[in-house]
C-alpha positions in Angstrom: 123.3 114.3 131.6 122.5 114.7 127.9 123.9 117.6 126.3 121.2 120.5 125.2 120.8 120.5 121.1 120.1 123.1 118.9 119.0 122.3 115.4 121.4 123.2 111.8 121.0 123.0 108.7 122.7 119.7 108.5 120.5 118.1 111.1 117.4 118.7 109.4 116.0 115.7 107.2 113.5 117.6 104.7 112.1 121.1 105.3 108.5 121.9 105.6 109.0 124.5 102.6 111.1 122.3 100.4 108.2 119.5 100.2 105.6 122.3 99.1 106.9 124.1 95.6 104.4 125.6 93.1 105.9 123.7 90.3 107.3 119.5 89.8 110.5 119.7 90.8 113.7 117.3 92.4 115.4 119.6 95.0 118.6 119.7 96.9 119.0 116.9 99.7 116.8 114.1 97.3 113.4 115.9 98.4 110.8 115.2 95.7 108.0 117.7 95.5 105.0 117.6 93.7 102.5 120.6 93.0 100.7 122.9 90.4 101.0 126.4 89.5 97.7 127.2 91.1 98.0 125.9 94.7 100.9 124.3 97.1 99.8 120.6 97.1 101.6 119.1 100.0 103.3 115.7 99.2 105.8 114.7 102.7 109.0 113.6 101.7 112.5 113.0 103.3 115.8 114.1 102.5 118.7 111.1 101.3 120.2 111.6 104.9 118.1 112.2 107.7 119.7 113.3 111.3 119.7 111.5 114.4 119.2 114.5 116.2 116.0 116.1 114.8 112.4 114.9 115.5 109.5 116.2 113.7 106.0 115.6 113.9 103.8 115.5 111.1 103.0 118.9 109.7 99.6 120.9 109.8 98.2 123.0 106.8 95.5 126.2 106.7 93.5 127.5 104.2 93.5 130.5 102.3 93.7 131.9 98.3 96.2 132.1 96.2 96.1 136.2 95.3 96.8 135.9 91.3 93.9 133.7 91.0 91.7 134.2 93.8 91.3 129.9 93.9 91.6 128.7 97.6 95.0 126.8 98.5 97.0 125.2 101.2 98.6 128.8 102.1 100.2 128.0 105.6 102.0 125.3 107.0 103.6 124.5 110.4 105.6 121.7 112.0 107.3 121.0 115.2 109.8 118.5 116.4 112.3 118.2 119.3 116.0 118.2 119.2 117.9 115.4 121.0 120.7 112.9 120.9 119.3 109.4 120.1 122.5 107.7 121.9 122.2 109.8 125.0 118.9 111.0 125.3 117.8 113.3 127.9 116.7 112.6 131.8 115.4 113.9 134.1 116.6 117.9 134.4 118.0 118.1 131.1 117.1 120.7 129.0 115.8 120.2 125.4 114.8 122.3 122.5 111.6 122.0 121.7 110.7 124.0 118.2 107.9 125.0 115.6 107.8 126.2 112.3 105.0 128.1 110.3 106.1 128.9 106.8 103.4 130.4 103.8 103.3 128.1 101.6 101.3 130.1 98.7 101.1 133.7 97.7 98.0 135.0 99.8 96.8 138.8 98.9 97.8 139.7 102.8 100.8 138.2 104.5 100.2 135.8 107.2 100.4 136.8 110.7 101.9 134.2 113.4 102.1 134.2 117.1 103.6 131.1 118.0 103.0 129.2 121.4 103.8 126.4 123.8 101.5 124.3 125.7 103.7 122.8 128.3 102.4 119.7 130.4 103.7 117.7 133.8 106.8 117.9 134.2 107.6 120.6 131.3 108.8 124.0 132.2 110.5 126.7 130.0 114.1 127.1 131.0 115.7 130.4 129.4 118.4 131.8 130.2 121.8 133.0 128.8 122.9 129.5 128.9 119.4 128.4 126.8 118.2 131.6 125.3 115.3 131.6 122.7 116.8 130.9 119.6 115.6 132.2 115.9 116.3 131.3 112.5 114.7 132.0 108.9 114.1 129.7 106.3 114.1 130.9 103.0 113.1 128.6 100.1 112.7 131.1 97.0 115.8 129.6 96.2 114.5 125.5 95.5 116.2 124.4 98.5 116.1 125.4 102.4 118.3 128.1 103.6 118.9 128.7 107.2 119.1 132.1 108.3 119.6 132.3 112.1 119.1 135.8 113.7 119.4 137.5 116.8 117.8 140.9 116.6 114.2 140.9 116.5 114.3 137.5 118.3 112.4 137.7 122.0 114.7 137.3 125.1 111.7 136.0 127.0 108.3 134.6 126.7 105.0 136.3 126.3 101.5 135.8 127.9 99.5 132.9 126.0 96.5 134.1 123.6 95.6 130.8 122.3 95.4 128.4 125.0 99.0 127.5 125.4 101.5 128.0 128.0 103.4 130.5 126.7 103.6 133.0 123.4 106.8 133.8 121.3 106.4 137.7 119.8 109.4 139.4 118.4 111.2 141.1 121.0 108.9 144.3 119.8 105.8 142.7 121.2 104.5 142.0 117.9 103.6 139.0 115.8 105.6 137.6 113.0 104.9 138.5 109.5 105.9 135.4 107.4 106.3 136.1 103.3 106.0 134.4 100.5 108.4 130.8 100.6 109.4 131.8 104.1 109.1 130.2 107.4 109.9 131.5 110.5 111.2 129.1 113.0 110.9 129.4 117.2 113.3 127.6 119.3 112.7 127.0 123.1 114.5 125.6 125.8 112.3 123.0 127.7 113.1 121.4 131.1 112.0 117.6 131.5 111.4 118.2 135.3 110.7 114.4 135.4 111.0 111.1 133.5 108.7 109.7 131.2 107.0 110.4 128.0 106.9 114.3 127.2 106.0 116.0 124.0 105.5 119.9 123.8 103.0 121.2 122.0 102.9 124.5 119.6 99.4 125.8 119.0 99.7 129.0 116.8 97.2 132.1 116.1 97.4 132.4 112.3 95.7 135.3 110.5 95.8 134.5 107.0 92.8 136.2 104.8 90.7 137.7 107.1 90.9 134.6 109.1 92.0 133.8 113.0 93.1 130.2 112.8 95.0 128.0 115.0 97.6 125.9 113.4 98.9 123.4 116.0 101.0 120.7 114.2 101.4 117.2 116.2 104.9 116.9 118.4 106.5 113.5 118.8 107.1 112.2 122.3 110.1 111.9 123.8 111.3 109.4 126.7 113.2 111.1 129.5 114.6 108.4 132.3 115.5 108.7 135.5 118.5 110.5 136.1 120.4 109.5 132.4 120.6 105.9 131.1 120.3 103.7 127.9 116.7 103.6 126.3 114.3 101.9 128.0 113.7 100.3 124.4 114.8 99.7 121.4 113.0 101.8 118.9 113.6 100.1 115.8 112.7 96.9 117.3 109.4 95.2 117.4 106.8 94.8 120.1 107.8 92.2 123.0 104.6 91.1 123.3 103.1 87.7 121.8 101.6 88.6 118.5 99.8 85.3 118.6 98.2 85.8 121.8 94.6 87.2 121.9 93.2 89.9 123.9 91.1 89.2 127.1 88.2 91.1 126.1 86.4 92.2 123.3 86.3 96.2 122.5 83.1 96.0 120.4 81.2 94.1 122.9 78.7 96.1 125.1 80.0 97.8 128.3 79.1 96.5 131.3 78.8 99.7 133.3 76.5 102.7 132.7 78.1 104.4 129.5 77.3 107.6 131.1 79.0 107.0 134.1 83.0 107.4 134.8 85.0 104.1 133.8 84.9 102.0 137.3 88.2 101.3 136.8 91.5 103.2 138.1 92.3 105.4 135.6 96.3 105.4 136.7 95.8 101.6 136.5 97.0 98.9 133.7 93.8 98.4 131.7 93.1 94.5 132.3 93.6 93.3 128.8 97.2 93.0 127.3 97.2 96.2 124.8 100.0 95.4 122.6 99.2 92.0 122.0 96.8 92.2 118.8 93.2 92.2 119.2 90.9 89.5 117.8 88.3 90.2 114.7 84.6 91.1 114.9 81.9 89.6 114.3 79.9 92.1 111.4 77.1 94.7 112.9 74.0 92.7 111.5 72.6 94.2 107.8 75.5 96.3 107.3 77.0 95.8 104.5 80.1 97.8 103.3 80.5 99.9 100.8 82.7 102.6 99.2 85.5 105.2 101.1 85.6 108.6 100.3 88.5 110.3 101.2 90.1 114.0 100.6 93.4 113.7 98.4 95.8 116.3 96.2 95.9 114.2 93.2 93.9 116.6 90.9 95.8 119.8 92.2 93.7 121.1 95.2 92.7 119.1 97.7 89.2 117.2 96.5 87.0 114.6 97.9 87.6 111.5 96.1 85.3 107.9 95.9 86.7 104.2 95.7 85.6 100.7 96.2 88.0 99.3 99.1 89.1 96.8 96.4 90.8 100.1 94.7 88.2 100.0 91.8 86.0 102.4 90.8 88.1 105.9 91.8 86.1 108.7 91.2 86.8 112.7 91.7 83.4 113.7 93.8 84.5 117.7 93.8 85.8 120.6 91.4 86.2 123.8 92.9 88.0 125.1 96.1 89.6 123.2 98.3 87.7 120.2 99.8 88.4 118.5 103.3 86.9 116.5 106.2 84.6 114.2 104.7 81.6 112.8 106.7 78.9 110.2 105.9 75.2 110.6 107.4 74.1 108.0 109.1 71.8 106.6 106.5 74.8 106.5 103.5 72.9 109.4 101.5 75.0 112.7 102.2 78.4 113.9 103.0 79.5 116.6 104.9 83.1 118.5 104.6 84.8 121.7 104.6 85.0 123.5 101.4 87.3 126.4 101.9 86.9 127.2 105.7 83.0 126.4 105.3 80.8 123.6 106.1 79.1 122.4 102.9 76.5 119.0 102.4 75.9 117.1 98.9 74.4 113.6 97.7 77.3 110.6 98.1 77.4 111.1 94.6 78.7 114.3 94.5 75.3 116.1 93.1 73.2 118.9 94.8 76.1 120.5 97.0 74.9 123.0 99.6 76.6 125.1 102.0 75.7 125.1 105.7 77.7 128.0 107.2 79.2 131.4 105.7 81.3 132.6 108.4 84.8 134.5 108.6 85.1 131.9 111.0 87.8 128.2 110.3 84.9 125.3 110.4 86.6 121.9 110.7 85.8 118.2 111.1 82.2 117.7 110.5 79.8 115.0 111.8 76.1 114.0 111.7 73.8 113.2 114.5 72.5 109.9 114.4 69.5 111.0 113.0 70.7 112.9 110.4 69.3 116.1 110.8 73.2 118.1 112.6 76.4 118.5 112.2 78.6 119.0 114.8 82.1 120.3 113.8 84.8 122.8 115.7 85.1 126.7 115.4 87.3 129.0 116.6 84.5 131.6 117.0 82.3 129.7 119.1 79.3 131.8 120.8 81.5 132.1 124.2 84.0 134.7 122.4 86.9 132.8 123.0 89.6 132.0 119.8 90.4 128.3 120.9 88.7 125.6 118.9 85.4 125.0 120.8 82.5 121.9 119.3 79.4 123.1 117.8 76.6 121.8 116.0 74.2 123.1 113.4 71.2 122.1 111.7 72.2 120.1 109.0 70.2 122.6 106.1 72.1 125.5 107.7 68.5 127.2 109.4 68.4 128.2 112.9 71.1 129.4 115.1 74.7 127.6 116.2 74.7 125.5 119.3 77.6 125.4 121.4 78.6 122.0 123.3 82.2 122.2 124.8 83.4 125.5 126.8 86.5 126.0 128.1 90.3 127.3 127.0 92.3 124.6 125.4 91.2 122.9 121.9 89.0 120.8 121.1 89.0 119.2 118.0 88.0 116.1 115.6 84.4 115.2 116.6 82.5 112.1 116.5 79.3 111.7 116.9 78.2 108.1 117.9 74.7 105.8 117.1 71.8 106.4 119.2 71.2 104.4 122.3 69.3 103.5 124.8 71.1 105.2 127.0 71.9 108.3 125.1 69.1 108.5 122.8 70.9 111.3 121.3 74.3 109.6 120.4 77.7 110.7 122.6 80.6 113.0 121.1 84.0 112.0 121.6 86.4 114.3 120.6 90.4 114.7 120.6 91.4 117.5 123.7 94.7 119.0 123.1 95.5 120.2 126.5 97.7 118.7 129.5 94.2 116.7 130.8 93.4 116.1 127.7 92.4 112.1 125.3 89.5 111.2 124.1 87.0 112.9 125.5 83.1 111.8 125.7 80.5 114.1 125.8 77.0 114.0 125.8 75.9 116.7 123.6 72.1 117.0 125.8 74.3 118.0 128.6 77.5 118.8 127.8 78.7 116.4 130.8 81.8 114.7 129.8 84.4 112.0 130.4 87.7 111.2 129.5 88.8 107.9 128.5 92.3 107.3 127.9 94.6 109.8 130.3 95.7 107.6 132.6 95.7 104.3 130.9 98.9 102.4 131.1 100.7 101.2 128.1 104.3 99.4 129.0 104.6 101.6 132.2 103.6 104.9 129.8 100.7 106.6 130.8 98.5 107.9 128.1 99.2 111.6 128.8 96.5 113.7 126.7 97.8 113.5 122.9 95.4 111.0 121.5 93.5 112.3 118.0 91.0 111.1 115.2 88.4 109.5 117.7 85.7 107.4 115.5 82.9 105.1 117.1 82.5 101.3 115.9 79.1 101.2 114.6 77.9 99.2 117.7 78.4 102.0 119.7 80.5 100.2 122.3 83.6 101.4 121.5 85.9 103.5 119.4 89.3 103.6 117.3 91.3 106.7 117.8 95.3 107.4 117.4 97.9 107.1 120.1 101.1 108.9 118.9 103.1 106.6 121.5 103.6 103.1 120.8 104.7 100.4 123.2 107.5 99.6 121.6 109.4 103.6 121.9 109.3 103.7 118.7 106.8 107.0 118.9 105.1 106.2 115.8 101.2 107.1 115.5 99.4 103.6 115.5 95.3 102.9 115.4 94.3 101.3 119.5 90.6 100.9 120.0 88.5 100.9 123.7 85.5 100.6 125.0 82.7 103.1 125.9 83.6 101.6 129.6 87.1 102.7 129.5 87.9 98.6 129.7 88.7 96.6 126.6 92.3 99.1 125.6 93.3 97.4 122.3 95.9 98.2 119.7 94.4 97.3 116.3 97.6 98.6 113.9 101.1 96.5 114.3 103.7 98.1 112.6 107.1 99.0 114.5 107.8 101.3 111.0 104.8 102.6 109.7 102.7 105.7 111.0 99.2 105.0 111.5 96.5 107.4 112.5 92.9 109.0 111.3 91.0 105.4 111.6 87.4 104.9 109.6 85.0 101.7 111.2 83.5 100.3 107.8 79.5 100.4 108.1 79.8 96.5 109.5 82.6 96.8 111.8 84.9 94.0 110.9 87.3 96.1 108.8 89.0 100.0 108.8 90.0 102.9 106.7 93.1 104.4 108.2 95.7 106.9 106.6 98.9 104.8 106.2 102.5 107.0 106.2 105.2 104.7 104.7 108.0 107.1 105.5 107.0 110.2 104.1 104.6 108.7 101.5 100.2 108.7 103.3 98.0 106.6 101.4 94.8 105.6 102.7 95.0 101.3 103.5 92.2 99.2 104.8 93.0 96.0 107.4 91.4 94.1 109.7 89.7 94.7 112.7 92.6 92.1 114.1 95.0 94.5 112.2 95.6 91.5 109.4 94.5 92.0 105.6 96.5 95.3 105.2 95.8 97.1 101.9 96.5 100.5 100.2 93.3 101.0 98.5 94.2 103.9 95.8 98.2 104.8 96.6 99.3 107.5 94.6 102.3 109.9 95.2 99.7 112.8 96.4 98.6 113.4 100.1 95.5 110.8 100.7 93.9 111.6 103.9 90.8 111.8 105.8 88.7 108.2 105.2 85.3 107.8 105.8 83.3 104.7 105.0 79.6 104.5 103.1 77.5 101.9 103.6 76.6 99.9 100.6 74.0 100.7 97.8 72.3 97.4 96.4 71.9 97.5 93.2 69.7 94.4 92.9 66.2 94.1 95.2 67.9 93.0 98.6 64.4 91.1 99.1 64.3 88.2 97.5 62.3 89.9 94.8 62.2 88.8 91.3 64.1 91.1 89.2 62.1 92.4 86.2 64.0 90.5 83.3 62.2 87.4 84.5 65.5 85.7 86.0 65.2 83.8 89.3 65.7 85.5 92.4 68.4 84.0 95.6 65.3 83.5 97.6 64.0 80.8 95.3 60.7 83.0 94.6 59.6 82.1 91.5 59.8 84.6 88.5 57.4 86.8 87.0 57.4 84.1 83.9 56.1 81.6 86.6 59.1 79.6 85.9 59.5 77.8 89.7 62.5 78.8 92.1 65.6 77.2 91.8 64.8 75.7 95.0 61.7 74.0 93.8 59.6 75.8 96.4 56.8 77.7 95.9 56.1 81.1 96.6 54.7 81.6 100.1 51.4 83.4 98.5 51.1 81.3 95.6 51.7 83.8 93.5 54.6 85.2 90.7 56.4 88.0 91.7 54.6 88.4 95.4 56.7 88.9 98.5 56.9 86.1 101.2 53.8 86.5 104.0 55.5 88.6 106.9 55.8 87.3 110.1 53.5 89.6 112.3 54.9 88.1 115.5 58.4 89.1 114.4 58.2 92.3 112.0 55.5 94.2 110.2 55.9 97.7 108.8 53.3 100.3 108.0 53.7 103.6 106.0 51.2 106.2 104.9 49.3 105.9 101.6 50.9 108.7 100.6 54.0 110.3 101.5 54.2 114.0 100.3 58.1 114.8 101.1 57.6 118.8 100.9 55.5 118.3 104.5 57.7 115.4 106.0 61.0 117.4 105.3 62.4 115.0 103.0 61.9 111.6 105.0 59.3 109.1 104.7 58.0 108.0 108.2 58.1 104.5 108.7 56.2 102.7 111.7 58.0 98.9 112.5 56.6 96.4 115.0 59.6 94.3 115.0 61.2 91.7 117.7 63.1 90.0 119.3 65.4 92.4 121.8 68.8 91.9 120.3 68.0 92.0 116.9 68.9 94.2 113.8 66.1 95.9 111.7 66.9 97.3 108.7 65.0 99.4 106.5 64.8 99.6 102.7 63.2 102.3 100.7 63.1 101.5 96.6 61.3 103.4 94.1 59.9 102.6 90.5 61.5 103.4 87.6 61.2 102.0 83.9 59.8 98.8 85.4 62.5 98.1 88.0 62.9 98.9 91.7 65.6 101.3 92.7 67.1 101.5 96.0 67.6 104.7 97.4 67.5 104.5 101.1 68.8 102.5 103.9 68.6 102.6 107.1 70.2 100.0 109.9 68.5 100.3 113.5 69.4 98.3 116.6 66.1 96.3 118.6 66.1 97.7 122.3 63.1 95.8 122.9 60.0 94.5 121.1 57.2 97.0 120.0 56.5 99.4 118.2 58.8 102.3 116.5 58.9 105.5 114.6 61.6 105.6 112.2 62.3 108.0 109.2 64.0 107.4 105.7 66.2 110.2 104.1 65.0 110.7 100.6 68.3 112.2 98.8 67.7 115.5 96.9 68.8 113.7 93.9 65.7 111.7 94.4 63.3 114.4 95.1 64.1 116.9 92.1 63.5 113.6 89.4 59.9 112.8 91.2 57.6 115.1 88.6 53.6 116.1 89.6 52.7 112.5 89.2 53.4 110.2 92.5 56.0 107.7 92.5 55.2 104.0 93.0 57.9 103.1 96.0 58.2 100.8 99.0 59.6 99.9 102.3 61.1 97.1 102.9 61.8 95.7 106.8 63.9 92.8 107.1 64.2 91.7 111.0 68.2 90.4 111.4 67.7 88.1 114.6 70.3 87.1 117.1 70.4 83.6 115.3 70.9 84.7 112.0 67.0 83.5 110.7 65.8 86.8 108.6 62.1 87.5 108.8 60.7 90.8 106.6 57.3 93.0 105.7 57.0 95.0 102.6 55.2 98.0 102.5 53.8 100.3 99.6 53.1 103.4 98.7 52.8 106.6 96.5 55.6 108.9 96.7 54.9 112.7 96.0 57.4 115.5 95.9 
């Protein structure tokens, strides 16, 4: 049996508060630290000599103000880890220590108030007693470096009744819950018995009032192996996976399911998925007339966190917000808008960070945003859903904040990190997968019409590990077919986070990410679906990377030393006519259309039409497009209705809308749309605000263009056009 573990001082490897200081500073123990004045800017970092002994998890962080200046900052943070002996680790009966710590981080006008908890699952149960009491320590940072302050009186002798969805609660031994001061943390030890072998990990949901505001701070455990009745590891965590890294997979996690993607997976859930999961997956072929274009992503560089734009090539870095503190990123579907949080609200602006608006005003935490496919919701998660309960429930609101909050999940444990898929045939209103934090929980599927839902991953079986309900940051390929989400266990034991990717079917289990070292997690699709935006932790250093869909081609697209987090990926913007239009200095276009100087194509061909500067005849038997004369936007809420008579099932239509400006066409619109079968279709454009205020009393020249993507790769296209009228 391995012996039971309690943590010291010595054990730990870097304290939560001694990586968040209001001031640049080396501390004690080689920790480097990186802040302002104004706000506690969180940069992970490791002391010189870490413990064998101590496991943490990756932290969590909550929002509030920072009093003196009433500006909104990181003002809580919490992490938990488990306490074990790497050379003898525990089996079956032991007993380990499972811990969490939630320290303030910032000086709020109202001390924080915690009530720790435990969510126990199979094969977990608490085990105090005398021999494994409750143990309590205080960490006090005002100092620059961690000091551990164990104590006795005021710690409970026994757990409480859960509040929050967990297992148990941890007041002190008045009943009460802990007030944690400035540069404090109050730490919660707890005996855990591993009842049986396998992969276990504890996790600590909190209830943290901090301004006003009931949050729930539940920072990620990681797992642990227990075997059967004592032993050597199973593996070697250091080492790499055993697997063939040359060997492909079986099957294809992008390609269409092939049972109903509203029914259960028709597999065994408790069975091996059919492919070989750790052996890496092959690349996609690009989601026709997608074309990729910049990541936005929410990093501390500037002080507060702040949305942030870049080219994946690293160039073009730009700051998209000012004020508050900024998180969550989301792209609509069309490329045009982003959603985030912006301190504890939902907010909307232009991609280029103009014409913010806020969507919600509540006392409520909003988190994790998402649009519907067609643009017109958001679904995030609340901890004051309509239901009354505090856990973190999905909802979804109108994306220009009118009309009332719709709730779609309803239950007791959290759910968290929505993602709202492409419209389907089958689900004409898109599927949410989201992240359930709970013993049954995974990636959960729901359909937001009628809330019925599935789970895809519990049960799946990785190198005799089940997938046991800890799986985060869900995020549909752009097909539809399938999504990327984060396991926290790999194959190898080394209990890293790393990227795995499966199908809408439950079949297809792929890991994309292959490094033994290296924490990956929070995966991005890019708008074509060969590529994706993940957040890459070297050690203690995240950066947001780029690879492969194959998990080759690994870049860091804009390292710094802050906290990069959160991807999301915008489609492209062309900046020339994607038509095949002559542009208006007179210059040949790709298509070989001849210019407006009637100078011929640099293909010798003439235009289709005979004429300069004319599009090519449109294919009626393939795609046509029709749109009113005239489109006034204040009656059509923004969009321009577009009617396409396009074919061949299978194929890709996609949608341009330009306007005229100073003699030259504009993009400002795209939409992608998949072919379910030939005929006709409804679709609408999203005109950004940006757009709409520079349209004066006069009417805009502006077209559509539709350019049919078939299944062999031949491009047919219609142009349409119109006057445009704010």
């Amino acid at each position: 049996m391995a012996t039971t573990s309690t943590p010291t001082t010595a054990e730990r490897p870097g304290r939560l508060g001694s990586r968040t200081r209001a001031a640049a500073a080396l501390l004690t123990a080689g920790v480097t630290v990186v802040a302002t004045a104004l706000a506690a800017v969180v940069v992970l970092a490791s002391s010189a000599s870490a413990a064998p002994t101590r496991h943490e998890g990756d932290p969590r962080y909550l929002f509030g103000e920072w009093c003196s200046t009433q500006l909104p900052a990181v003002t809580v943070g919490g992490v938990a880890g488990l306490v074990y002996d790497d050379a003898a680790p525990p089996a079956a009966g032991d007993v380990v220590y499972a811990y969490v710590e939630v320290a303030t981080l910032a000086e709020d006008c109202s001390m924080p108030i915690v009530l720790p908890e435990v969510r126990l699952g199979p094969g977990e149960e608490l085990a105090v007693s005398a021999a494994h009491p409750i143990r309590c320590v205080r960490w006090d940072y005002t100092s620059g470096s961690a000091v551990e302050q164990p104590f006795t009186q005021g710690c409970p002798t026994s757990a409480s009744p859960p509040v929050s969805g967990g297992t148990a609660s941890f007041p002190d031994a008045s009943g009460n819950p802990w007030g944690v001061p400035y540069r404090h943390g109050i730490e919660i030890q707890v005996p855990v018995r591993m009842t049986t072998a396998g992969r276990h990990a504890p996790v600590f949901p909190s209830l943290v009032i901090v301004g006003g505001k009931r949050q729930l701070l539940e920072p990620s455990t990681p797992s642990l192996q227990v075997q059967e009745g004592g032993g050597p590891p199973t593996s070697d965590p250091s080492s790499p996976p055993t697997s063939d890294p040359s060997s492909p997979p079986t099957s294809d996690p992008t390609s269409p399911p092939t049972s109903d993607p509203t029914s259960p997976p028709t597999s065994d859930p408790s069975s091996p998925p059919t492919s070989d999961p750790t052996s890496p997956p092959t690349s996609q072929p690009p989601v026709p007339g997608a074309v990729n274009g910049p990541i936005v992503f929410q990093s501390s560089r500037s002080g507060n966190p702040h949305l942030f734009l870049v080219e994946p090539d690293g160039s073009g870095l730009r700051q998209l917000t000012t004020t508050g503190g900024n998180l969550s990123p989301a792209v609509s579907p069309d490329g045009t808008r982003i959603a985030w949080v912006r301190d504890g609200d939902l907010w909307t602006m232009d991609a280029d960070g103009s014409d913010a608006r806020r969507v919600t005003s509540t006392a409520a935490a909003e988190a994790s945003p998402t649009w519907s496919p067609d643009g017109t919701r958001i679904a995030y998660t609340s901890n004051a859903a309509p239901d009354g309960g505090s856990d973190l429930e999905v909802l979804v609101v109108r994306a220009d904040g009118t009309g009332g909050v719709r709730q779609v999940t309803a239950n007791t444990v959290t759910d968290q990190q929505p993602d709202w898929s492409p419209a389907s045939s089958d689900a004409p209103d898109g599927l949410i997968a989201l992240s359930r934090r709970s013993a049954q929980g995974g990636i959960v599927v729901v359909d937001p019409a009628t809330s019925v839902e599935r789970n895809l991953t519990r049960g799946q079986v990785v190198g005799g590990d089940a997938f046991a309900g800890h799986d985060d940051h869900p995020d549909w390929h752009p097909s539809g077919t399938a999504l990327a989400f984060t396991h926290p266990f790999e194959a190898d034991g080394g209990g890293l986070p790393a990227i795995w990717s499966i199908a809408l079917d439950g079949s297809g289990l792929q890991r994309l990410s292959r490094s033994p070292s290296v924490s990956d997690s929070d995966p991005a699709w890019s708008p074509d679906g060969t590529r994706v935006a993940y957040v890459r932790a070297d050690g203690t250093d995240r950066d947001v990377a780029a690879m492969a869909a194959d998990g080759s081609g690994v870049v860091e697209v804009a390292p710094s030393a802050a906290h990069d987090i959160a991807p999301a990926w915008l489609p492209a913007t062309p900046t020339d006519p994607p038509t095949g239009e002559p542009s208006p200095t007179g210059e040949p276009s790709p298509t070989g259309e001849p210019s407006p100087t009637g100078e011929p194509s640099p293909t010798g061909e003439p235009s289709p039409t005979g004429g300069p500067g004319e599009p090519p005849a449109a294919d009626p038997a393939s795609v046509a497009v029709t749109v009113p004369g005239t489109v006034r936007l204040a009656a059509t809420g923004g969009r321009v209705p577009v009617r396409a008579q396009a074919g061949p099932t299978g194929a890709s239509l996609s949608l341009i809308l330009q306007v005229r400006r100073s003699g030259a066409w504009q993009p400002v619109s795209r939409l992608t749309v998949p072919v379910a079968e030939p005929g006709s279709a409804l679709h609408r454009l999203s005109v950004p605000r940006r757009v709409r205020r520079q349209l004066g009393t006069a009417p805009a020249t502006a077209r559509v263009t539709a350019i049919l993507l078939a299944p062999d790769d031949g491009q047919d296209r219609d142009r349409e056009r119109f006057r445009l009228r704010r």
